[in-house]
C-alpha positions in Angstrom: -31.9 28.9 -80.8 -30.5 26.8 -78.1 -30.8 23.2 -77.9 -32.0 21.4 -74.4 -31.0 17.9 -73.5 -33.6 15.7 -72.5 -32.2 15.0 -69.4 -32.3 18.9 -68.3 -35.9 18.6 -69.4 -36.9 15.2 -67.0 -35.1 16.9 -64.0 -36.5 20.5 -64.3 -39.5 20.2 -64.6 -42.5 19.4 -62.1 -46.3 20.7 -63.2 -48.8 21.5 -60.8 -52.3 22.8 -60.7 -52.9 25.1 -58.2 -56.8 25.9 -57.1 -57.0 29.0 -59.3 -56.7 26.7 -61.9 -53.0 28.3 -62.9 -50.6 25.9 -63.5 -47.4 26.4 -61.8 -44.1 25.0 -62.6 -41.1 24.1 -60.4 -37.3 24.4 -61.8 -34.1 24.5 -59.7 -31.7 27.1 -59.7 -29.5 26.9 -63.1 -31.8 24.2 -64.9 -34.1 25.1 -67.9 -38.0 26.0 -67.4 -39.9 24.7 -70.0 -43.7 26.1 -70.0 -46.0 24.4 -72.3 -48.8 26.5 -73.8 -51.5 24.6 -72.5 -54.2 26.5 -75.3 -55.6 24.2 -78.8 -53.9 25.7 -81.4 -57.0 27.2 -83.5 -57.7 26.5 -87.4 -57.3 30.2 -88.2 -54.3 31.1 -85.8 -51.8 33.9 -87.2 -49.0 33.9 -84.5 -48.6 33.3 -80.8 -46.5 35.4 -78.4 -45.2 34.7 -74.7 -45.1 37.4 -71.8 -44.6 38.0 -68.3 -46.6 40.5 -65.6 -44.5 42.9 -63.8 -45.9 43.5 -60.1 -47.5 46.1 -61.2 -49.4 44.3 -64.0 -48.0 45.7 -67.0 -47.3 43.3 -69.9 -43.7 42.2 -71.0 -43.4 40.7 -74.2 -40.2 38.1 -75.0 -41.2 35.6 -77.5 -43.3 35.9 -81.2 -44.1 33.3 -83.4 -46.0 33.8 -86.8 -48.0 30.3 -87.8 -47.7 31.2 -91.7 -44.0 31.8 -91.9 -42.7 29.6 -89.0 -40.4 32.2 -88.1 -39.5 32.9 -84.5 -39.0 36.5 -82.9 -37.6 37.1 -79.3 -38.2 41.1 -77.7 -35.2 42.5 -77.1 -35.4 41.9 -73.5 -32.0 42.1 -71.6 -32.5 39.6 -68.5 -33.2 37.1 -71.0 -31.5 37.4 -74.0 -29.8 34.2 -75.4 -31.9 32.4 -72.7 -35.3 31.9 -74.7 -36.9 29.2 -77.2 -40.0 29.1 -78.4 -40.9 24.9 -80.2 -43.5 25.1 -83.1 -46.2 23.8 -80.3 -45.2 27.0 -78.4 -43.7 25.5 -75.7 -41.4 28.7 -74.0 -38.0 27.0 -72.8 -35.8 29.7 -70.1 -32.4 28.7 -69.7 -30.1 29.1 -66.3 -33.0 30.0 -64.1 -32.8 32.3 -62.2 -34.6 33.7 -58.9 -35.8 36.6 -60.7 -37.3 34.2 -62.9 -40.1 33.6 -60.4 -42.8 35.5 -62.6 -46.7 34.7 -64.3 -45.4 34.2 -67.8 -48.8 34.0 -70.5 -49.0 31.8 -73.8 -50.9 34.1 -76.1 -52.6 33.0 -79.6 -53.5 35.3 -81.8 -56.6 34.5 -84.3 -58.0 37.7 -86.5 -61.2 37.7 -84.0 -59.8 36.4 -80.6 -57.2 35.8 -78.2 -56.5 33.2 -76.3 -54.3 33.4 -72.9 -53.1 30.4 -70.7 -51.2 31.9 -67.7 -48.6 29.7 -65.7 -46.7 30.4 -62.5 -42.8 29.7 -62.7 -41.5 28.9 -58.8 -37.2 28.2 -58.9 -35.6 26.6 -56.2 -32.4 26.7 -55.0 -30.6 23.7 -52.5 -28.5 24.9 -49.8 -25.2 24.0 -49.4 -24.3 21.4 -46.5 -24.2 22.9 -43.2 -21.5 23.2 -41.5 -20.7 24.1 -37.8 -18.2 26.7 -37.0 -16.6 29.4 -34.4 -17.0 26.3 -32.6 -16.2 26.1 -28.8 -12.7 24.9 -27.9 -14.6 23.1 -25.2 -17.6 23.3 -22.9 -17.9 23.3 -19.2 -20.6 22.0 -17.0 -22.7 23.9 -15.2 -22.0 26.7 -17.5 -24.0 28.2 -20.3 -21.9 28.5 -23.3 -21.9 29.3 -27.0 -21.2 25.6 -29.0 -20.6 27.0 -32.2 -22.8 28.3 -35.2 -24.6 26.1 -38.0 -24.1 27.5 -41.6 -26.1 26.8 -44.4 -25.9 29.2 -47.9 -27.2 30.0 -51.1 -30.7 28.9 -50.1 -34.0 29.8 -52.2 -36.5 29.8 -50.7 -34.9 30.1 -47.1 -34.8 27.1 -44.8 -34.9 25.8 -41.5 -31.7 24.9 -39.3 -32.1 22.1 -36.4 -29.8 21.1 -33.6 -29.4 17.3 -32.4 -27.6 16.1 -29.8 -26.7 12.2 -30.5 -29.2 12.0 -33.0 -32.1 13.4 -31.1 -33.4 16.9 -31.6 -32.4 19.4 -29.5 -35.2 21.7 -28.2 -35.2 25.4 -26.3 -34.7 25.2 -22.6 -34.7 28.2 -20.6 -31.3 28.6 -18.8 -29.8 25.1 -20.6 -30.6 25.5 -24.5 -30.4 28.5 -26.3 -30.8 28.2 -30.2 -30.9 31.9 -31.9 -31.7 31.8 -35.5 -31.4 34.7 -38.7 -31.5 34.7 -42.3 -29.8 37.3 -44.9 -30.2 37.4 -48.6 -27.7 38.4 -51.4 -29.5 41.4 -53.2 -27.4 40.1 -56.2 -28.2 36.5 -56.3 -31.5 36.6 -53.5 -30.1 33.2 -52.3 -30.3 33.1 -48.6 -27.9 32.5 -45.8 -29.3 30.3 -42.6 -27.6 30.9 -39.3 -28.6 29.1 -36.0 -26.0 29.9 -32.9 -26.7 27.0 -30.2 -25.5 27.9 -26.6 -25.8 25.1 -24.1 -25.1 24.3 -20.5 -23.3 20.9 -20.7 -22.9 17.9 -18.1 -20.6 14.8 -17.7 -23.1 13.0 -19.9 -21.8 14.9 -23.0 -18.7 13.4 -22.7 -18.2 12.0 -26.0 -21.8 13.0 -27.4 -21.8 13.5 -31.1 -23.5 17.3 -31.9 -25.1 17.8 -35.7 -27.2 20.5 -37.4 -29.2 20.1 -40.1 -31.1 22.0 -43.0 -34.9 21.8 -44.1 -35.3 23.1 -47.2 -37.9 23.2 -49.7 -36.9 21.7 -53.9 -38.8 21.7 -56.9 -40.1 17.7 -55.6 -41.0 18.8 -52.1 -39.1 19.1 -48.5 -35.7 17.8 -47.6 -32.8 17.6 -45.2 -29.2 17.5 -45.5 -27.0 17.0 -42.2 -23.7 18.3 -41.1 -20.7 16.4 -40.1 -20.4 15.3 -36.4 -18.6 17.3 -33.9 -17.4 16.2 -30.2 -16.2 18.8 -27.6 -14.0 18.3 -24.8 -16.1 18.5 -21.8 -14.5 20.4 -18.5 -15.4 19.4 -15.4 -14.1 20.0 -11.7 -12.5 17.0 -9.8 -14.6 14.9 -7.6 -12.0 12.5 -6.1 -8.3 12.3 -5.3 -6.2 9.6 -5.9 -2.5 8.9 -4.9 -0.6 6.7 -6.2 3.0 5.3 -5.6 6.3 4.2 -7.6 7.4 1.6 -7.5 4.9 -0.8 -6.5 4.1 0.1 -2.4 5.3 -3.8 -1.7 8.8 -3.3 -2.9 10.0 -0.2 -1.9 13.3 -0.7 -0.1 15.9 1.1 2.0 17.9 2.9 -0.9 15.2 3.8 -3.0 13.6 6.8 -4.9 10.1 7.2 -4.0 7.9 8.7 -6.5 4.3 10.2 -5.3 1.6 10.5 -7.9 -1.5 12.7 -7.1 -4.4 12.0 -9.4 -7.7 13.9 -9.7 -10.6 12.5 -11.7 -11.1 16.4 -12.9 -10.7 17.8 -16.7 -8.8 19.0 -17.3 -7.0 16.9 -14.5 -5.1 19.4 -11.6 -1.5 20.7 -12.5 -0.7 21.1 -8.9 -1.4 19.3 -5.3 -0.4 19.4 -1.4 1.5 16.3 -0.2 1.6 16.0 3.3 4.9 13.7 5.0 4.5 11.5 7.4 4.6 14.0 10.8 3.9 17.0 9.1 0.9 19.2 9.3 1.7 21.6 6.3 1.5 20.9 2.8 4.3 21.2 0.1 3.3 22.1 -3.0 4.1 20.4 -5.6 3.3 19.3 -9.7 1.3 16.0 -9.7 4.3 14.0 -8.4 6.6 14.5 -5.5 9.9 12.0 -5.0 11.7 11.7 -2.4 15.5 10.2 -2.8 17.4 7.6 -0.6 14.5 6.6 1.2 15.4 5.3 4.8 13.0 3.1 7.3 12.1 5.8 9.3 10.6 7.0 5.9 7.5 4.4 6.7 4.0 5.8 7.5 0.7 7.6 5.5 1.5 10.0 2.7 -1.4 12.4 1.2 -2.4 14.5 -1.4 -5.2 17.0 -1.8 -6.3 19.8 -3.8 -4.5 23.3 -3.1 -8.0 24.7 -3.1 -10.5 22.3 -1.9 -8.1 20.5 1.2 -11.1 18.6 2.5 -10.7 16.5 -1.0 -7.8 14.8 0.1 -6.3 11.2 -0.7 -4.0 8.5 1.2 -1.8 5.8 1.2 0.6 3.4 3.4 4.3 3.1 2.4 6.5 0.6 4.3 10.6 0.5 3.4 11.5 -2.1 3.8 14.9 -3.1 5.3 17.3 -6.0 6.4 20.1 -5.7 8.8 22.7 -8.4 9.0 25.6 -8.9 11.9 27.9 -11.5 11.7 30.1 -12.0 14.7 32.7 -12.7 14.3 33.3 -12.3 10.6 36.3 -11.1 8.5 39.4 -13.3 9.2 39.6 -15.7 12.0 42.5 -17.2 13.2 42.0 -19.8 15.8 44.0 -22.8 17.4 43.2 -26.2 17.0 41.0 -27.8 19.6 39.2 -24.0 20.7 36.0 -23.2 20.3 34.3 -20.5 18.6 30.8 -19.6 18.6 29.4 -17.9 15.7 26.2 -16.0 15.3 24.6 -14.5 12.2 21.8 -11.8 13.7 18.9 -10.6 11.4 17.0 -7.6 11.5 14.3 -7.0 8.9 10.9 -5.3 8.0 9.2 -8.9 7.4 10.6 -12.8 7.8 13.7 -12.8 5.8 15.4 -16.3 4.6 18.9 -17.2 5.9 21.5 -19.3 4.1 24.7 -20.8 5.5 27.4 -21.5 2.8 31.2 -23.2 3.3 33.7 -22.8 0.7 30.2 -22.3 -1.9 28.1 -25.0 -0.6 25.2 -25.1 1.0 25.5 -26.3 4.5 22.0 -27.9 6.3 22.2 -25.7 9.7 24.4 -22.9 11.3 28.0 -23.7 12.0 28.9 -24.6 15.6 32.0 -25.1 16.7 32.7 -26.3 20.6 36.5 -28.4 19.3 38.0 -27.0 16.1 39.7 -29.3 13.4 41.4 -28.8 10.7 38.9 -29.5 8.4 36.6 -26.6 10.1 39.0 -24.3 8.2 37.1 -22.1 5.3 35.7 -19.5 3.9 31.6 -19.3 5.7 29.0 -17.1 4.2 25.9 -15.8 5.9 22.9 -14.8 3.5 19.6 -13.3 4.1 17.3 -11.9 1.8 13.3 -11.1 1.5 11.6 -12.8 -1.0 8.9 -10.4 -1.5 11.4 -7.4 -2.1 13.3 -7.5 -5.6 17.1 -7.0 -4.8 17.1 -7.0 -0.7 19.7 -9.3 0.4 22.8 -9.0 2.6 25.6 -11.0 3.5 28.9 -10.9 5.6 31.7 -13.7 5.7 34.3 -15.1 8.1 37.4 -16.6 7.2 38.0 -19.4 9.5 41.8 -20.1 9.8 42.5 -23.3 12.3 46.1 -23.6 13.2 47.6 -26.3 14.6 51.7 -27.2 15.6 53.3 -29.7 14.0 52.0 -33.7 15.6 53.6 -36.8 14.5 53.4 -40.2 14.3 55.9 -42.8 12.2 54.6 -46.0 11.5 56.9 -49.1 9.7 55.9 -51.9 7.5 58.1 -54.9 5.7 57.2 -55.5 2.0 55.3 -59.2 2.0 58.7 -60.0 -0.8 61.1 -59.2 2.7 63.2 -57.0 0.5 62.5 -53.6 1.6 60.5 -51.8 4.3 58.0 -48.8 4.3 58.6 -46.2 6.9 56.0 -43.3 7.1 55.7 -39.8 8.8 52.2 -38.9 9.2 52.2 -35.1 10.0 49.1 -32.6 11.4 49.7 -29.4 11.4 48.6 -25.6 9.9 49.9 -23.4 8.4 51.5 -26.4 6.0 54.6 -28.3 7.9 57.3 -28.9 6.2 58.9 -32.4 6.6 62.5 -33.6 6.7 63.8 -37.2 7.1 67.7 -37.8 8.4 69.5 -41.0 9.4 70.8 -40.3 13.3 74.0 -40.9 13.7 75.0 -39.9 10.0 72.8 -37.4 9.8 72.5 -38.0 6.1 69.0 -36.3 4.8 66.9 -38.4 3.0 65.6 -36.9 -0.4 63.9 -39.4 -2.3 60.4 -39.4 -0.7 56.5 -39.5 -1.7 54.0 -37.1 0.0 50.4 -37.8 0.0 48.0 -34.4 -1.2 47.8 -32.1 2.5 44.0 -32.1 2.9 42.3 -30.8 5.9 45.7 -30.0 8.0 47.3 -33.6 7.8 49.7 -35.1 5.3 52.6 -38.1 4.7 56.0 -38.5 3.9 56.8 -41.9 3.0 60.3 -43.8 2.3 61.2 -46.9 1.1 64.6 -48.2 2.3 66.5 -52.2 2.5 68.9 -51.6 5.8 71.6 -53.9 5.5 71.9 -53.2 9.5 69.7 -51.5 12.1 69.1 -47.9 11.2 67.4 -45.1 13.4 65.0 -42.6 11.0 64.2 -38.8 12.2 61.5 -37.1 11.3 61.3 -33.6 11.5 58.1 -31.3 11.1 58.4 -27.4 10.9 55.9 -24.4 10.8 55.7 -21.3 11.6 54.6 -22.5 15.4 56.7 -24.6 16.2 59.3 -27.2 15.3 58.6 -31.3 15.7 60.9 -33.9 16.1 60.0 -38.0 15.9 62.4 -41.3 15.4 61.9 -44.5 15.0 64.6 -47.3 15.3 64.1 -49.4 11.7 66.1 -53.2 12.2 68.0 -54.7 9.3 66.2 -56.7 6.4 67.2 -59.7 7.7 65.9 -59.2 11.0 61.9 -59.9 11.4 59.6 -57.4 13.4 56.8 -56.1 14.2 55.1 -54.1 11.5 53.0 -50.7 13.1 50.0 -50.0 11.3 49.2 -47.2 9.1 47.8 -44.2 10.3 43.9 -44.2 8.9 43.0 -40.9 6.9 39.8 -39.0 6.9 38.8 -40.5 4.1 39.3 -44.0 5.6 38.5 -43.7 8.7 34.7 -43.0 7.0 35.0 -45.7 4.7 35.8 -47.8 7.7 32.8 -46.6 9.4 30.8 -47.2 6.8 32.3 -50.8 6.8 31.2 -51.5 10.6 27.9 -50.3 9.9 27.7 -52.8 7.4 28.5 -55.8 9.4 27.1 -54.8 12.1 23.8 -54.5 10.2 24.8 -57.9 9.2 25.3 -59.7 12.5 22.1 -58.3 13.5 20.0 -59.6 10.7 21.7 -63.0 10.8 21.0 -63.0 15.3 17.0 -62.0 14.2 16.8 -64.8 11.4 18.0 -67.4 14.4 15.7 -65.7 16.7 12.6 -66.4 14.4 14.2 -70.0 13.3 14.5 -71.0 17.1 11.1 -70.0 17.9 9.6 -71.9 14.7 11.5 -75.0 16.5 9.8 -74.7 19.6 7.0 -74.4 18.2 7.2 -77.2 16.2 8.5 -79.5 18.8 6.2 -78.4 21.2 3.0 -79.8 19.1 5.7 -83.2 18.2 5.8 -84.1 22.4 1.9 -83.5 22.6 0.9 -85.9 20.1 3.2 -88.1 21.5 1.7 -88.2 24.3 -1.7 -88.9 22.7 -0.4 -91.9 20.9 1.3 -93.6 23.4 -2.0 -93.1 25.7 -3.3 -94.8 23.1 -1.6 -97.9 22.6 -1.7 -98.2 26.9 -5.3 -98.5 26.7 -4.9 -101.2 24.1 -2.3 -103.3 26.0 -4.8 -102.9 29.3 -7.4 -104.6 27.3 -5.6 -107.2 26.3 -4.7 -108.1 29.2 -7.9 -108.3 30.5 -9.0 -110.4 27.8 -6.1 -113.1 28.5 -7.4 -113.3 32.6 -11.1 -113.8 31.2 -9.8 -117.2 29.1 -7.9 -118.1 31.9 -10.9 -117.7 34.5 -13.3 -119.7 32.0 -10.6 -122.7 31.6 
């Protein structure tokens, strides 16, 4: 006899009293059935026995139990052999039910006058397996009605229902957009059943991303229920509806030099594989991937590029490209070799797509305007830079250079100067010149060379020799200057130590010359605050005297009018006496 937990025995079993007053009871598939008798067990009962009906009514008995010698018999029955057990209260127990189970099984107890019958109807229930959607589409396409996929659900007793939802809401028949065909089969082995619902739909851009479940209504041994599928999303085709072109690198930089890169883009899925660009000027197509480059773009690259469809032309797309460019002439630039004194005008011409910046550089600073030159000087000498460049454009910039080369022959000028101690004197040979002169001092007469000298830095085409000599008598110096121009000769006629004379002043440098400037400035500024402060003090003095003489006048007015009265005041006494 086979022992059941009571657990088996809570799940399994559900009774209920149908109107023929039959009680049925409801087990699921692989669980125990447990029938009570449902019959008073009479005083004079000799055994009790179990069977089933067969469809055609005949009796088949399984289970025998004798009330005197508690013993328990089971037919020889092969569809339920090991599966039986009959409890002293007569309550049959069927193990691992089956569908064929489903049968009216009969408690029967036995007296030696009677026989009592209590019939109950067994009803086993099997749960489907979770459904599952299969041979589903790889994806749908609107417009068109098209098989989804299948929804599976097996080993179902009784049979069940399949539903469709899209998004969570049931999806119902409609004639030329929703198609649900549904069949059932049945294992003759097991009599489980197999649920298959095919869904064919006609889809629309609203799908796009739309969940899609089945689900399966079944019927257990505690009433109806529903298990879902998993989720499934299709890719949703669709044609294109708008063109798009797009351009790389950004349309605002694209310069003279560049590679151009064309991008056609439709709004289509699967998106098109292939487009017509059209060139600026040209009528016909080229067909093309989605992108089209063109290399070493020039200006007259500028104008409206296209794309469109290769089979729909009408759907076509646009955009303006401008290359940029910048043109810069410099005239006259390279090396420049001019003579002192000439004049050279210089222009730095700009061509470009948009305004473009220009920069004037000397010897790598910044100068504040263009460079004009109606008298060159030494100093004008260098190395000029012209720069342009567009801000808006990453990398677009020219520039050209002139070297400026001012040459000059040799000038001189030899100035003298006694030493405030009267022991020696100071004889200098200030030189101009470029390329570089080279300078030479001799004693005429003798024409001994002088080497013992001090030169000053040669800055901006002009330098000094200077020599320091005590003649015991009068002495005439040479100076000689040499380039590659021309060669300069100067003297100068030096007297003895002991002789007194006229010292020449020193030639002024650059450098001096603007710090003597700046000197003037200075006391000129001076000399005209000091002329305004007298200004102001004079007027404030004739102002001041001014109001002095007028009340002057009022006082000695006054002291009139008093001598006048006294006067008259003396006559009256006298006049009286």
């Amino acid at each position: 006899m086979k022992v059941i937990s009571k657990d088996k025995l809570l799940i399994s079993i559900c009774l209920l009293r149908d109107s023929l007053g039959w009680y049925t009871v409801n087990s699921a598939y692989g669980d125990t059935i447990i029938m009570p008798c449902r019959l008073d067990v009479p005083q004079n009962l000799m055994f009790g026995k179990w069977k089933y009906e067969k469809p055609d009514g005949s009796p088949v008995f399984i289970a025998f139990r004798s009330s005197t010698k508690k013993s328990v018999q089971y037919d020889d029955v092969p569809e339920y052999k090991d599966r039986l057990s009959l409890s002293e209260n007569y309550t049959l127990s069927i193990s691992n039910a089956r569908i064929s189970d489903e049968k009216r099984f009969v408690c029967m107890l036995v007296t030696e006058d009677n026989v009592f019958e209590a019939p109950t109807i067994v009803k086993v229930f099997k749960q489907p397996s979770k459904p599952e959607i299969v041979s589903k589409a790889l994806f749908l396409e609107t417009e068109q009605l098209k098989k989804l996929g299948d929804c599976i659900s097996e080993d179902s007793y009784p049979d069940g229902n399949i539903t469709w939802y899209r998004n969570g809401k049931v999806l119902h028949p409609l004639e030329g957009a929703v198609v649900i065909i549904f069949k059932k089969e049945m294992d003759p082995v097991t009599q489980l059943y197999t649920m298959t619902s095919t869904l064919e739909y006609k889809t629309t851009k609203a799908d796009i991303q739309m969940p899609f479940t089945c689900s399966v209504t079944y019927y257990g041994p505690s009433g109806q229920k529903t298990i879902h599928s998993e989720q499934a999303v299709f890719d949703i085709y669709y044609p294109t509806e708008q063109v798009t072109i797009q351009v790389l690198p950004p349309k605002n930089a694209i310069k003279e030099g560049d590679n151009i890169t064309l991008k056609c883009l439709g709004n289509g899925n699967p998106p098109p594989e292939e487009f017509l660009f059209y060139l600026p000027g040209q009528p016909e197509g080229i067909r093309s991937s989605n992108t089209y480059t063109l290399t070493d773009v020039r200006r007259n690259a500028t104008g409206d590029y296209k794309c469109s469809l290769i089979d729909k032309k009408s759907m076509i797309a646009s955009t303006a490209i401008t290359v940029h460019y910048l043109d810069l002439s410099l005239n006259p630039s390279g090396e420049v070799t001019r003579q002192i004194g000439d004049a050279l005008p210089v222009s730095c011409t700009i061509s470009a797509s948009r305004n473009a910046t220009v920069v004037w550089m000397k010897d790598n600073i910044r100068l504040r305007s263009s460079p004009s030159f109606s008298s060159l000087h030494y100093q004008d000498a260098g190395n000029y830079v012209c720069e342009t460049a567009l801000q808006e454009v990453e990398g677009l910039k020219k520039r050209e250079s002139l070297t400026l080369i001012v040459e000059g022959k040799p000038q001189i000028k030899m100035t003298k100067k006694t030493d405030p101690s009267g022991l020696s004197k100071t004889i200098i040979c200030h030189v101009e010149g470029f390329p570089k002169p080279a300078i030479q001092w001799t004693i005429t007469g003798s024409g001994s060379v002088i080497n013992q000298t001090e030169e000053s830095p040669y800055i901006n085409g002009r330098y000094y020799s200077k020599i320091i000599i005590s003649p015991e008598e009068n002495v005439t110096l040479t100076c000689t200057a040499e380039n590659q121009l021309e060669r300069t000769v100067n003297s100068l006629n030096v007297s003895a130590i002991s002789i007194p004379e006229h010292d020449e002043a020193d030639e002024i440098s650059d450098e001096n010359r603007e710090k003597v400037n700046d000197q003037a400035k200075l006391i000129v500024g001076i000399v005209v605050g000091l002329l305004l402060a007298a200004l102001v003090a004079g007027v404030v003095y004739w102002l001041y005297m001014k109001k002095s003489k007028t009340a002057s006048k009022h006082v000695n007015k006054d002291l009139g009018n008093m001598e006048e009265n006294k006067k008259l005041e003396e006559n009256n006494h006298k006049t009286e006496a």
